[in-house]
C-alpha positions, -999 to 999 in steps of 0.1 A, spaced: -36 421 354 -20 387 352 -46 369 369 -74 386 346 -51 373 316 -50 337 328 -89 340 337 -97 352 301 -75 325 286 -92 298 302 -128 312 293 -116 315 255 -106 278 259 -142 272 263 -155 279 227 -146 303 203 -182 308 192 -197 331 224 -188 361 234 -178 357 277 -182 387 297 -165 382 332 -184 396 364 -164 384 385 -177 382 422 -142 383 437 -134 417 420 -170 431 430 -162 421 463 -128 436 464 -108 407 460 -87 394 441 -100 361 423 -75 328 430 -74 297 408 -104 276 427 -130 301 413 -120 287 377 -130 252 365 -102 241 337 -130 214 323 -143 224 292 -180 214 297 -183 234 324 -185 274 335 -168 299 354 -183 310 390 -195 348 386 -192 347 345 -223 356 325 -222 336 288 -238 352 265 -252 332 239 -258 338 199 -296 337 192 -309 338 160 -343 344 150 -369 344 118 -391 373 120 -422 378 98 -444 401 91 -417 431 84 -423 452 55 -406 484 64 -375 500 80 -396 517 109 -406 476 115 -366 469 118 -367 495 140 -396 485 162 -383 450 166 -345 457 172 -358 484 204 -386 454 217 -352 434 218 -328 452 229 -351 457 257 -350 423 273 -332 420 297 -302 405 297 -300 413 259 -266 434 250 -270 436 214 -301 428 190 -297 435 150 -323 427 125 -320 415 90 -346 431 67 -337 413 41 -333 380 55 -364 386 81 -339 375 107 -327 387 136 -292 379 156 -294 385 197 -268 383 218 -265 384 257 -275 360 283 -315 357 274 -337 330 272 -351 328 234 -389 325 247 -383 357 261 -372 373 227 -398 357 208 -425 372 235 -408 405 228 -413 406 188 -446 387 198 -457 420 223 -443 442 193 -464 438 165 -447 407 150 -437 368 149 -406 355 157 -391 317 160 -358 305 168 -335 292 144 -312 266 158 -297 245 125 -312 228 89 -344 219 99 -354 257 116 -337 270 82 -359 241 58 -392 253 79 -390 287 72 -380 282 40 -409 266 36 -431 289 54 -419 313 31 -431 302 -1 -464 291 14 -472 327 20 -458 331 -12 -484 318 -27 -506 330 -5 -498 363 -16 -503 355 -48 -538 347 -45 -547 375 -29 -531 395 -51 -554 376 -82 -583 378 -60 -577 418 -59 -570 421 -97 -603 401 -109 -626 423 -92 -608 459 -90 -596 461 -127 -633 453 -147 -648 476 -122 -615 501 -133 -621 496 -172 -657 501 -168 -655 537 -149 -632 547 -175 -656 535 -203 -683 553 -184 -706 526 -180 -713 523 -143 -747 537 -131 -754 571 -112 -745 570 -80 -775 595 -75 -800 573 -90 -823 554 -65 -812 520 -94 -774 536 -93 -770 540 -54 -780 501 -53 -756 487 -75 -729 512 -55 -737 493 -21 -738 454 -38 -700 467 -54 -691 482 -18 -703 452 -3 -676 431 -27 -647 456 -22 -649 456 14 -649 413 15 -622 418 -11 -601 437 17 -610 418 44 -595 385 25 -567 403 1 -555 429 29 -565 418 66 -529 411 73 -525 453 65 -554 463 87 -539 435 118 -510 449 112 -517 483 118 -537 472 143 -508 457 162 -486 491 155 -511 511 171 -516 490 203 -477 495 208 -482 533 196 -464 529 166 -467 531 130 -456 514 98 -459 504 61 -489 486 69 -506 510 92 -501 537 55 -519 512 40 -548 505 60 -553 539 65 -554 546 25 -575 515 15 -597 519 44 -606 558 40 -612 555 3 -639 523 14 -652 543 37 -655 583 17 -669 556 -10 -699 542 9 -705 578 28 -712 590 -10 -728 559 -17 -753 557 14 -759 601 10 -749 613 -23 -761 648 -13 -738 656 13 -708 662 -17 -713 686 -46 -720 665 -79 -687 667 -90 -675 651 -62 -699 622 -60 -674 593 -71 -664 562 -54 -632 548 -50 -641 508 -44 -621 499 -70 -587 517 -61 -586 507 -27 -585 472 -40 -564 476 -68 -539 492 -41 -541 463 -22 -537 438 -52 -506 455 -65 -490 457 -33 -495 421 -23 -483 415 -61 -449 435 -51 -442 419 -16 -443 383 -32 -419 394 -58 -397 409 -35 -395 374 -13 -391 357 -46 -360 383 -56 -347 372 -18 -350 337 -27 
């Protein structure tokens, strides 16, 4: 016991900041470790002593708890990783263990998700910066959502859209599919890759909800659109413009949430 005290004396000495775990080969062998198996220089490590290193990474593209979740058990599945714990509202993850970065980053990559390492000011400054360029991004989409789903909104309510049974009607219906569905190509792709990405990894999150709601209300709307007599009459209405109001609000709330986050 007093040899293992000395041993973990000396590896504290090496840095407070990592976490040593001692596999020693002596004591898997069945004997007992002497002084030559330790180095007393600083810069240098123990024979048979895994380090485990502090990684953090910036991880986008989270926008749920079940994403937390799908990224902490991609990383806690490298190996050599002993614990992995993701900040959702950070977008930030800490690993520790004795793991190449690449490796995590090809982990969140394989999950769904984007990762980078963070290693001091300029890391921090980049995705900082990052950050408020998809900000803005969001923002636009979110505009570019709003101009086209809301008139179309006012005038349903006003009840001056055509017949979606009329030969004229059923014309205009396609030219304002047409625009919805470029509206949610541009405004929500990232959704629809996102699910897309979920699914390949047979999981599913916010944005697979999301895709899956915009994308069947497109698609019940052009079916009606394209063969109006397949639905009773009172069923014959299209829903362009709520699938991209959905979309334009939500992008609306995830840039105020990063602005609230700072």
């Amino acid at each position: 016991m007093s040899k293992i005290c000395v041993i973990y004396r000396r590896v504290h000495a090496l840095g407070s900041n990592r976490i040593i775990v001692a596999l020693f080969i002596g004591l898997k062998n069945g004997r007992r470790p002497g002084h030559s198996q330790l180095s007393t220089t600083p810069g240098t490590l123990l024979r048979g002593v895994a380090v485990m290193n502090t990684i953090r990474l910036s991880i986008s593209g989270l926008s749920c708890a079940g994403c937390v979740a799908s990224v902490e058990n991609a990383l806690n599945k490298v190996k050599g990783v002993v614990s992995a714990t993701v900040n959702f509202a950070e977008h930030t993850a800490i690993v520790e263990g004795n793991v190449a970065a690449t490796d995590l980053v090809d982990a969140v990559f394989d999950s769904g998700y984007q990762a980078a390492e963070l290693k001091g000011r300029e890391d921090e400054a980049e995705k900082e910066a990052a950050e408020m360029d998809y900000f803005r991004r969001l923002l636009k989409k979110a505009a570019v959502a709003a101009i086209v789903g809301f008139p179309q909104f006012f005038l349903g309510m006003a009840g001056l859209l055509p017949n979606i049974a009329d030969d004229t009607g059923r014309l205009i219906w396609l030219v304002i599919g047409f625009r919805a569905i470029v509206v949610l190509v541009y405004s929500g792709g990232h959704f629809f890759s996102g699910a897309w990405k979920a699914f390949r990894v047979h999981n599913a999150n916010m944005d697979t909800l999301i895709a899956m709601g915009t994308g069947s209300a497109w698609l019940y709307s052009m079916v009606i659109t394209v063969f109006p007599a397949t639905v009773p009459s009172l069923a014959r209405h299209a829903y362009f413009e709520a699938a991209v109001i959905i979309i334009g609000l939500i992008n609306f709330g995830s840039a105020l949430e990063m602005r609230a986050r700072g």
